[in-house]
C-alpha positions as CSV (number, residue, x, y, z in Angstrom):
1,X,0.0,0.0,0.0
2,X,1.4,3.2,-1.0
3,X,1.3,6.5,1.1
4,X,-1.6,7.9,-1.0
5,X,-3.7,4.8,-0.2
6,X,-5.4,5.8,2.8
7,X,-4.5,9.4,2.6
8,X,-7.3,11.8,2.0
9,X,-7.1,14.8,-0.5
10,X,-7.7,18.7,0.4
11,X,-7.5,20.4,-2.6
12,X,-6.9,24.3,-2.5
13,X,-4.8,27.1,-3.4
14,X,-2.0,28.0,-2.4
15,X,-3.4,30.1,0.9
16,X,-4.5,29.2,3.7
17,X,-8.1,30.5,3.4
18,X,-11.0,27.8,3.4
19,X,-7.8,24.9,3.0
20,X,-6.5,25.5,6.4
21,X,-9.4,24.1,8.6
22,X,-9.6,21.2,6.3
23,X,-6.1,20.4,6.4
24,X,-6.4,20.9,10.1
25,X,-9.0,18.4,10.5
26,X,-7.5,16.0,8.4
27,X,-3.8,15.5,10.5
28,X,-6.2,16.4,14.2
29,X,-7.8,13.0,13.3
30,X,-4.7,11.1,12.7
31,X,-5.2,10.3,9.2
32,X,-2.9,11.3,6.3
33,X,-3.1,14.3,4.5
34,X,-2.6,14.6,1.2
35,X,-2.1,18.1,0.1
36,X,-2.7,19.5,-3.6
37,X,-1.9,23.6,-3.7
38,X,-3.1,25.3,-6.7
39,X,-0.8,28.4,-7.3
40,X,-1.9,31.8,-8.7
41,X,0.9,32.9,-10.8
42,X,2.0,36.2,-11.3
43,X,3.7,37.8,-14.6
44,X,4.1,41.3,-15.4
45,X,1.2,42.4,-13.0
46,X,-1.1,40.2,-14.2
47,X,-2.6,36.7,-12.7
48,X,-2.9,33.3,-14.1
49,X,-5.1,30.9,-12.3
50,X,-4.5,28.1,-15.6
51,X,-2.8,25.5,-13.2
52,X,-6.6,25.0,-11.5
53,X,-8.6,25.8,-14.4
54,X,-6.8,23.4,-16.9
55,X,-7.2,20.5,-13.9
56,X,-10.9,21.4,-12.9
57,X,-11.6,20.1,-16.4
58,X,-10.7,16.9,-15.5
59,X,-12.3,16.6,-12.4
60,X,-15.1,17.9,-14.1
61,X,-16.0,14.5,-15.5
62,X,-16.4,12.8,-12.0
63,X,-18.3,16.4,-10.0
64,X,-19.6,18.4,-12.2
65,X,-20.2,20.9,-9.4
66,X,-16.5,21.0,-8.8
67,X,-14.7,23.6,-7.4
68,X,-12.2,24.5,-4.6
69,X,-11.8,23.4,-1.9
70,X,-12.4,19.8,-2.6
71,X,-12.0,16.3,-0.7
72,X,-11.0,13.1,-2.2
73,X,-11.9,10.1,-0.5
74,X,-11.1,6.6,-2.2
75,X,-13.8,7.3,-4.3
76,X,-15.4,10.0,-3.5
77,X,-14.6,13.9,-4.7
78,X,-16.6,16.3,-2.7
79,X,-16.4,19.8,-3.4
80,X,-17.9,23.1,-2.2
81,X,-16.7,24.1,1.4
82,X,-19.6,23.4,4.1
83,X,-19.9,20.1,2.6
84,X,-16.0,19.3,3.0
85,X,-16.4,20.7,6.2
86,X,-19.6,18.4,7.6
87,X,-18.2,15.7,5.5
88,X,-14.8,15.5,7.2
89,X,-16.2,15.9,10.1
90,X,-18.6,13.0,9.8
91,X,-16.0,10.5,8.5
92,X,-13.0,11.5,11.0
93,X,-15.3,12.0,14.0
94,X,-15.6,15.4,14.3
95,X,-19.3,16.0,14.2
96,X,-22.3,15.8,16.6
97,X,-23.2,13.0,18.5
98,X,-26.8,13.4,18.3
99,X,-29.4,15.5,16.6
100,X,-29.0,18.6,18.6
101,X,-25.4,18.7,18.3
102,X,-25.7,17.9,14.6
103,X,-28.0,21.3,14.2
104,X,-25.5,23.3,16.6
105,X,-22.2,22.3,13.7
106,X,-24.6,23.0,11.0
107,X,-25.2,26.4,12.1
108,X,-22.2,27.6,13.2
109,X,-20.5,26.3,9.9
110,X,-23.0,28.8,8.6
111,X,-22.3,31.4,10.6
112,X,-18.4,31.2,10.5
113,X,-18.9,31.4,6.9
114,X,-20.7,35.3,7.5
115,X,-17.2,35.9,9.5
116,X,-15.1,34.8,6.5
117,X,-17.3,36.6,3.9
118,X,-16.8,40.0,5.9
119,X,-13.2,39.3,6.6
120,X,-13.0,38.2,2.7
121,X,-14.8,41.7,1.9
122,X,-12.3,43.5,3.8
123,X,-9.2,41.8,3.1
124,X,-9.5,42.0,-1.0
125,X,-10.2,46.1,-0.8
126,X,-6.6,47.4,-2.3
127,X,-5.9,49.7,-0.2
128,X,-5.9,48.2,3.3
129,X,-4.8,51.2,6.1
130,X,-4.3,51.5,9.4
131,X,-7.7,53.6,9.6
132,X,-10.2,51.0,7.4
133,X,-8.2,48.2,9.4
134,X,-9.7,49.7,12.9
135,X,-13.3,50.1,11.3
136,X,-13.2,46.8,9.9
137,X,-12.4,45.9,13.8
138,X,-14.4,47.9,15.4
139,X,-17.7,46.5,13.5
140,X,-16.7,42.9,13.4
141,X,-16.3,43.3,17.4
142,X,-18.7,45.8,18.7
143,X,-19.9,44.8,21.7
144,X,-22.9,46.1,21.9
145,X,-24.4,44.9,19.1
146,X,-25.5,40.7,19.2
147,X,-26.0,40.3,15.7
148,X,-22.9,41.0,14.9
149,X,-21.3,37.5,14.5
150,X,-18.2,36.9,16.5
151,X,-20.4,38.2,19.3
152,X,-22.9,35.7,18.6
153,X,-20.2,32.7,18.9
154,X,-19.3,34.5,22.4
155,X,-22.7,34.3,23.0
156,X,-23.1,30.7,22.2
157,X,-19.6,29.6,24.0
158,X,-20.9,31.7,26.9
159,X,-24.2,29.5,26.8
160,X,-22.4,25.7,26.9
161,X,-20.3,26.7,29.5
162,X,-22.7,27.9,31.7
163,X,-26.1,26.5,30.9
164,X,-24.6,23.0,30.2
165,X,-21.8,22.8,32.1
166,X,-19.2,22.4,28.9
167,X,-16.0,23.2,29.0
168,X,-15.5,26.3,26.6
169,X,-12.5,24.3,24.8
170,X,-15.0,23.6,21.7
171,X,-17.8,24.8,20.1
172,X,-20.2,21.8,20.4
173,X,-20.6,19.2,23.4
174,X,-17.7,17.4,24.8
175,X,-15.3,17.0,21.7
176,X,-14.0,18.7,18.0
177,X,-16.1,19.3,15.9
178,X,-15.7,20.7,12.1
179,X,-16.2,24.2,13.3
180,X,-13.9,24.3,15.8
181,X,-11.6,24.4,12.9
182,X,-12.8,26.8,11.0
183,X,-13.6,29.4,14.4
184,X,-10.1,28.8,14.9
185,X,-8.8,29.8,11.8
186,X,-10.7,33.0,11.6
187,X,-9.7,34.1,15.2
188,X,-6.1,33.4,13.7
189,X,-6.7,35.7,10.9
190,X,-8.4,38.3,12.8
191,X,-5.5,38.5,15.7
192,X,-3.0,38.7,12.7
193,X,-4.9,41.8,11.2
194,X,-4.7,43.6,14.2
195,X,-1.3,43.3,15.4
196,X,-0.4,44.1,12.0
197,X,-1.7,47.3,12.3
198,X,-1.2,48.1,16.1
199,X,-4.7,47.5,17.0
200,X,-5.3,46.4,20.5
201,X,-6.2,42.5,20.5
202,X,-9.9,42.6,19.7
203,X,-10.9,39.7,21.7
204,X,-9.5,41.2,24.6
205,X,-13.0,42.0,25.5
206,X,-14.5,38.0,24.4
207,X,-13.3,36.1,27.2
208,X,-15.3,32.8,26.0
209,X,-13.4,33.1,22.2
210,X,-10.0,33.8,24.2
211,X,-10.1,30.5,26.1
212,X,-11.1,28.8,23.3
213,X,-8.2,30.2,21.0
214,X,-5.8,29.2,24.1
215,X,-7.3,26.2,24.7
216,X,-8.6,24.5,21.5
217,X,-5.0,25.3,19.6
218,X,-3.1,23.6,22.6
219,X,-5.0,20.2,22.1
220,X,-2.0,17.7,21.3
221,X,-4.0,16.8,18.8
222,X,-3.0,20.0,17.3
223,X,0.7,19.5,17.4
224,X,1.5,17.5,14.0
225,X,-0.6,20.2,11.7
226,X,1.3,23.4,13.7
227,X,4.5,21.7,13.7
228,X,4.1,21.0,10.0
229,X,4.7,24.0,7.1
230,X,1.0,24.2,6.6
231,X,-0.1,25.5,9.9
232,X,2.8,27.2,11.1
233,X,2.8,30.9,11.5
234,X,4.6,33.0,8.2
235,X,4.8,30.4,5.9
236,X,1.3,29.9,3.9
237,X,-0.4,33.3,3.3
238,X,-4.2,33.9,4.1
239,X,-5.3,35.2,0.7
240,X,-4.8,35.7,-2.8
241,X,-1.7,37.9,-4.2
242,X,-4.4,40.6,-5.5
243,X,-5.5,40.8,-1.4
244,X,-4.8,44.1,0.5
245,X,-4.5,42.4,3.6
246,X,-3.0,38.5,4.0
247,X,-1.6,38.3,0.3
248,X,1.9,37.9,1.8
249,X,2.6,35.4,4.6
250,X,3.0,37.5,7.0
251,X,-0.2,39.3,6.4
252,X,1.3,42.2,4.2
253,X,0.5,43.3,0.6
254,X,2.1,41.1,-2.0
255,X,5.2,42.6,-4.2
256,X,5.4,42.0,-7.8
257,X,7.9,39.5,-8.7
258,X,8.2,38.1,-4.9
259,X,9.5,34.8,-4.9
260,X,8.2,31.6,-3.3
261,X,8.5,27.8,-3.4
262,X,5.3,26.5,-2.5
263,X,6.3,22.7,-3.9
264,X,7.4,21.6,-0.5
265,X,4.1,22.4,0.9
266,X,2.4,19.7,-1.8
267,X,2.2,15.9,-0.8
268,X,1.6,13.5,1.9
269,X,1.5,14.8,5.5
């Protein structure tokens, strides 16, 4: 049996962005990764995303809804990202245990996906400041406000712990689940933003996200995917080159003609 026998396949670019929790997931559980980047290439100012588009063709024939991220599973390709995401979780054991917790990962999936859509919003505006840095901040985190979503994961983390007795480590019951993953990722990116632009820590004020930042990403669990080049800190950037904010790994715009080797970072884990 070779090594990519009983690996499973996260397809992505070559960011961390929606690939990161997945990849996550994948070494948490024990089981090998095998990881397939997608690079954006960059020539004279100008972007050529062929390397996916001429391969999507291909994989075309067996999803026709293909697209990235995608999962490959002996068998089975799944694409589009809440699916990879409640899929993974299902087959590695990172899901609810019953109905209600089932409906508790479904939601939240849902709702971390709002938090990446507005820090997605933000992050590919050109001309990321210091001044549209703080109000992106200041409305993702406003305290007052319960809609806004990071306050309604507080709220939700504020709930288990003290209406059912949980922990605060994860997001649903006793154990990971597939948002954990994704929460975790976001809080990463967020933190990241803000010391980047000496903004005070905006979950100072979220005491339930806090422990669960500290907590969750000191699981020994964790330790293979943040020991490895895919989840430690400066090495994969957050978003595309064309990105204001995260195009570079360490958060900053990208430079024409900046050179990387991303081939390393492709293969079993």
């Amino acid at each position: 049996m070779s090594n990519f026998d009983d690996a499973i396949t996260v397809g992505y670019w070559t960011i961390r962005g929606l690939g990161a929790p997945l990849r996550q997931m994948v070494l948490f559980s024990g089981r090998k990764l095998n990881n397939v980047m997608y690079d954006l290439t960059e020539t004279d100012g100008k972007f050529d995303a062929n390397c996916w588009f001429s391969k999507k063709v291909e994989l075309k024939e067996k999803n026709a809804l293909i697209n990235l991220p995608y999962v490959i599973d002996g068998d089975l390709l799944i694409t589009q990202s809440n699916a990879c995401f409640s899929y993974l979780g299902r087959k590695l054991n990172l899901w609810g245990n019953n109905e209600e917790e089932i409906i508790r990962c479904e939601e939240l999936l849902c709702e971390l996906m709002d938090i990446r859509n507005n820090m997605i919003k933000y992050a590919y505006t050109p001309n990321s400041t210091t001044e549209s840095a703080e109000a992106y901040l200041q409305g993702a985190f406003k305290l007052g406000d319960r809609c806004a979503p990071f306050i309604k994961c507080e709220l939700h983390l504020e709930n288990e712990v003290t209406k059912k007795g949980r922990s605060g480590t994860y997001l649903v019951g006793d154990h990971a689940t597939a948002p954990d993953f994704h929460l975790y990722e976001m809080i990463v990116q967020h933190k990241t933003l803000a010391k980047l632009f000496s903004h005070p820590d905006p979950f100072i004020n979220l005491p339930r996200l806090e422990f669960f930042y500290n907590s969750f990403g000191n699981l020994p669990q964790n330790e293979k995917y943040f020991k490895s080049k895919l989840g430690a800190d400066n090495v994969i950037p957050f978003n595309q080159k064309m990105a204001g904010f995260g195009a570079s790994p360490d958060g900053t715009k990208w430079v024409n003609g900046q050179k990387y080797n991303f081939n390393e970072l492709c293969g079993i884990f």
